[in-house]
VOGU-3710 file (C-alpha; in Angstrom, 3 decimals, decimal comma):
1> xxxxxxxxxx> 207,700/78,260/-146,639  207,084/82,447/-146,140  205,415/82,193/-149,776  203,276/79,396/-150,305  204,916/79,387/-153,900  204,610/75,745/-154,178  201,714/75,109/-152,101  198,953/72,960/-153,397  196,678/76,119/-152,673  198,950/78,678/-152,080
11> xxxxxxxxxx> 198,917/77,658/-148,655  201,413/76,564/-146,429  200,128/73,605/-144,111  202,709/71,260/-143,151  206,347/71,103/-142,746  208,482/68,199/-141,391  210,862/69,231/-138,901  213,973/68,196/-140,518  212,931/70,118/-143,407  212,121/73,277/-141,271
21> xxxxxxxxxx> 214,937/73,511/-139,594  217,123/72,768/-142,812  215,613/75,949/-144,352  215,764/77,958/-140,995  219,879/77,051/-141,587  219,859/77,691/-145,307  217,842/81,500/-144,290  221,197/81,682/-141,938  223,507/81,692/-144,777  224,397/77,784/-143,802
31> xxxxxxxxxx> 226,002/76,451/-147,465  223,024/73,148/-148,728  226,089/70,798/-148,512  225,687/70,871/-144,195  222,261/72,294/-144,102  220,553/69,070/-143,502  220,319/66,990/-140,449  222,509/64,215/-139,699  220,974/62,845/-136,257  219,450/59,336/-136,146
41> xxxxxxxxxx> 216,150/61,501/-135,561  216,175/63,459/-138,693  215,468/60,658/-140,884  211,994/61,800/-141,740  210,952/60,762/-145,223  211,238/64,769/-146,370  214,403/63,562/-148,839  212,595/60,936/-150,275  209,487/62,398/-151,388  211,478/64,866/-153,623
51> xxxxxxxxxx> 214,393/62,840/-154,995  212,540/61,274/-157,716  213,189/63,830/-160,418  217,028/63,557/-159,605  216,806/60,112/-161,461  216,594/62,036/-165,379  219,773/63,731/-164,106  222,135/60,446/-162,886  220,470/57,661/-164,785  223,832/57,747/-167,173
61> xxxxxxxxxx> 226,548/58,097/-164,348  228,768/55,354/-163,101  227,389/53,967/-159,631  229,628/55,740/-157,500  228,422/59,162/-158,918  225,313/58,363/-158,392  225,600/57,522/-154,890  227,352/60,596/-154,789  224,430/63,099/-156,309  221,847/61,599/-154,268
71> xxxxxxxxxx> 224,153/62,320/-151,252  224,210/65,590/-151,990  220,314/66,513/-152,706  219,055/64,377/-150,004  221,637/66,229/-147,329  220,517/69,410/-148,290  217,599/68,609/-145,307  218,252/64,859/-144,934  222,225/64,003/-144,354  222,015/60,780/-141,771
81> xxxxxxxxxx> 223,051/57,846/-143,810  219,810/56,239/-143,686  218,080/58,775/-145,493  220,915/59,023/-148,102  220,665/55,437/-148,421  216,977/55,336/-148,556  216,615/57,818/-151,435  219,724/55,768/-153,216  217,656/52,673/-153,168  214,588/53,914/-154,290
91> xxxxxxxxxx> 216,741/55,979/-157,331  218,470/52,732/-157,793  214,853/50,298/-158,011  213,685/53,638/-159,897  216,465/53,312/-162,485  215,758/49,399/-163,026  212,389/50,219/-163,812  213,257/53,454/-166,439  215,537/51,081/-168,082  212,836/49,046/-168,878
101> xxxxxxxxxx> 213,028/46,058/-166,678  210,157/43,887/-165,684  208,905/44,974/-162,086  210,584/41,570/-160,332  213,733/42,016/-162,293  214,233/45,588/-161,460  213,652/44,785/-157,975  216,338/41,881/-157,800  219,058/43,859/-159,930  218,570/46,642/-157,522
111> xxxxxxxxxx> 219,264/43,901/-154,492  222,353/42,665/-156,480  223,695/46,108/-157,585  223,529/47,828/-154,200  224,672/45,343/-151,616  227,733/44,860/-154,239  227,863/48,718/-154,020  227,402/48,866/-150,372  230,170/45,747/-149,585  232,639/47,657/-151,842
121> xxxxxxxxxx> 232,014/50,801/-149,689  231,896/49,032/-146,680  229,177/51,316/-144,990  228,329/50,821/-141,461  227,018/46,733/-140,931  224,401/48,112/-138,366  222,784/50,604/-140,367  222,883/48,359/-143,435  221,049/45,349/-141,123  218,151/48,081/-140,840
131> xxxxxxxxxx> 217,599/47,256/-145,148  217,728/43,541/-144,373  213,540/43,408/-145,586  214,148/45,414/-148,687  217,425/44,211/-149,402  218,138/40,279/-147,819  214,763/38,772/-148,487  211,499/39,520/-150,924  209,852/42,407/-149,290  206,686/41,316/-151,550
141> xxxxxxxxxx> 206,184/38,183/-149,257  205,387/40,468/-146,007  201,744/40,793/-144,962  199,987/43,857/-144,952  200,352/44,105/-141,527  203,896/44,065/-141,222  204,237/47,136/-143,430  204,561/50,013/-141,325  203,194/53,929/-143,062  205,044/56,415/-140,879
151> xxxxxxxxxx> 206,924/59,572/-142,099  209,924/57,441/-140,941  212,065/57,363/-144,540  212,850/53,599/-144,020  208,869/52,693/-143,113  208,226/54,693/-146,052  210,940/53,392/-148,906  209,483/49,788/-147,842  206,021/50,473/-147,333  206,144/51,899/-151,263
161> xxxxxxxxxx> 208,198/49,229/-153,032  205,943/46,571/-150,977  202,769/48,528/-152,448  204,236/48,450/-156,070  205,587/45,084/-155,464  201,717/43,717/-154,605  199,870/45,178/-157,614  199,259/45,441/-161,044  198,862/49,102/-162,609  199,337/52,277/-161,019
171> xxxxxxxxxx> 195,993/53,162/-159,642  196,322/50,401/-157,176  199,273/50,593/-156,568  198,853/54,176/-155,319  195,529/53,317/-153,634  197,108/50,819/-151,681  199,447/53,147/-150,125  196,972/55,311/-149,163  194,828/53,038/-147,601  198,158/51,647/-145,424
181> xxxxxxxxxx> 197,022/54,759/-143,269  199,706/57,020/-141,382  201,977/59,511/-143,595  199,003/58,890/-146,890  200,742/61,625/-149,102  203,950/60,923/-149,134  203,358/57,398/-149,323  201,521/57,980/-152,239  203,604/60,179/-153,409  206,683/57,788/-153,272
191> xxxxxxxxxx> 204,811/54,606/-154,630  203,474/57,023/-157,398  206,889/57,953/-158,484  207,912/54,563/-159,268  204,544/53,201/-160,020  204,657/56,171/-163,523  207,860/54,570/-164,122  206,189/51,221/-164,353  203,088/51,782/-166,076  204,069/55,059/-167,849
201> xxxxxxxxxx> 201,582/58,461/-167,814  199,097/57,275/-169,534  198,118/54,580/-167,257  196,681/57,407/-164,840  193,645/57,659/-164,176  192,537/60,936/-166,120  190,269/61,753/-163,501  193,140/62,296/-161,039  195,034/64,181/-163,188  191,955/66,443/-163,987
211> xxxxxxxxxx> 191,464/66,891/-160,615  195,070/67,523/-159,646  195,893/70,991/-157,553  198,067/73,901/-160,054  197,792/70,983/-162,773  198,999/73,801/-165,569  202,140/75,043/-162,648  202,791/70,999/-163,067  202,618/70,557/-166,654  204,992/74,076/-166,971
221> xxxxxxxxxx> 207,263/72,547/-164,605  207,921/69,479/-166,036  208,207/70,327/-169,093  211,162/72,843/-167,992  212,467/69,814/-166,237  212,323/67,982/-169,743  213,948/71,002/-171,985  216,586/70,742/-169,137  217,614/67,276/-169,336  217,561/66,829/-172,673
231> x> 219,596/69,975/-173,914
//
């Protein structure tokens, strides 16, 4: 944020405000496990657009530990349940799909797994009702029109399973969330997380990633991230 050091051109252009004012508590010396905000209004999709690489770290854990890591990194700026719960989803759809299931299958097995998860916990009914699309029905049946691109997390987690749901490789799939409208990027950013899961690295469109902003910071990065994981 004072830096730039991650900014797609060393500039700094946008940050949510749940995000902001989770680093503004962080520069105050406030510990990452209550830095985040847990008001019904700071569940922006800022958790959710970064979780994705916390998936090579839990994929072996029991459930419950899982549910318990992704607690923790999303409340570091995102600590209402409904954030938590968003970026648990998504990990858990994610985790489906990196184990190799078929896109329909991983999306059922996810239902299954975390409403048994959630009864067993027994979170709070009325937030849970608030999942009902993603996690009570077939979210891929919706019209376009009744998917909602906001930079609210739960508009967001549906908007980009819907989006994978409804197409067949990973270039559409990521164009269609773009073209939704509203928050593009991180819409695209979520569907494209679980969209390389699908259809693996190769099935991107070189162009794209020719084109892509600090492409050589990237590759570094990620293959840190690999080294990491697989020590």
């Amino acid at each position: 944020m004072q830096d730039s050091f991650w900014g797609a051109h060393h500039k700094v252009f946008d940050i949510g405000g749940a995000t902001r004012f989770a680093i503004g508590r962080l520069r105050n010396g406030v510990s990452p496990l209550f830095s985040g905000g847990m008001l019904e209004d700071d569940n922006g999709n800022g958790s959710l657009m970064r979780i994705i690489p916390l998936l090579f770290y839990i994929k072996d854990l029991p459930i419950h530990e899982r549910y318990q890591k992704v607690k923790a990194i999303s409340s570091i700026t995102h600590a209402h349940f409904r954030s938590v719960f968003s970026c648990f989803i998504y990990l858990e759809f994610a985790l489906h799909l990196l184990n190799g299931n078929a896109l329909d299958s991983a999306y059922s097995n996810m239902q299954q797994s975390v409403k048994a998860f959630a009864d067993e916990n027994e979170f709070n009914p009325g937030e849970l009702k608030l999942f009902a699309r993603i996690l009570d029905g077939n979210i891929k049946e919706f019209q376009e029109d009744a998917i909602y691109s906001s930079g609210y997390v739960l508009n967001t987690l549906e908007a980009s399973i819907w989006c994978l749901l409804n197409t067949g490789s990973y270039a559409d799939a990521v164009l269609e969330a773009v073209n939704l409208g509203g928050d593009t990027d991180t819409t695209g950013c979520v569907t494209g997380g679980i969209a390389g899961l699908l259809y693996g690295y190769e099935e991107i469109l070189q162009v794209w990633i020719d084109e892509t902003a600090r492409k050589e910071d990237i590759d570094d990065l990620a293959a840190r991230l690999f080294k990491r994981i697989t020590q």
